[in-house]
C-alpha positions in Angstrom: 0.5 2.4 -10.3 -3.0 2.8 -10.1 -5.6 -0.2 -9.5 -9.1 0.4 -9.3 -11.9 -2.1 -8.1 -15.3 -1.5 -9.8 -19.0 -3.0 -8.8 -21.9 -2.3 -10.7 -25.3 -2.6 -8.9 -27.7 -1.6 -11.6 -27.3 0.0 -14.4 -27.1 3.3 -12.8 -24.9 2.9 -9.8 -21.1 2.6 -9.8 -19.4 2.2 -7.0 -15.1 2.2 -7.4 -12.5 1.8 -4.8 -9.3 3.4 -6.0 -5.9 2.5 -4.9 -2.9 4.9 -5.7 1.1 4.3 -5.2 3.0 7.4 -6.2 6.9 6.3 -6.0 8.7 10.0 -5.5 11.7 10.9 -3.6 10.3 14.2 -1.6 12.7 16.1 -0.1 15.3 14.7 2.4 12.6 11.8 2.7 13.2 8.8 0.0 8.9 7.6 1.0 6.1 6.5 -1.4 2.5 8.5 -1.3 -0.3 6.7 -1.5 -3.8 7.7 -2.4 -7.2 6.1 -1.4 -10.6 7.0 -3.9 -13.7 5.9 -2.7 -16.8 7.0 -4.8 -19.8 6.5 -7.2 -21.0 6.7 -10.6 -24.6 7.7 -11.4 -25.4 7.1 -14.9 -29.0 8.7 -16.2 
């Protein structure tokens, strides 16, 4: 499940926020990963 969050400035800056869930049974340890993304788009 992945949602992502997306603001743009101008029309060359993109800022997204990236949320993650990875459901997996690891190991001995039945858990759910998740991932943060933070970063930017620069478009020429």
């Amino acid at each position: 499940i992945t949602n992502t969050f997306r603001y743009r400035i101008n029309e060359h800056w993109l800022p997204y926020f990236e949320l993650r869930w990875l459901d997996r049974n690891v190991g001995p340890y039945h858990r759910e990963q998740n991932q943060i993304r933070i970063g930017a788009k620069y478009f020429f």
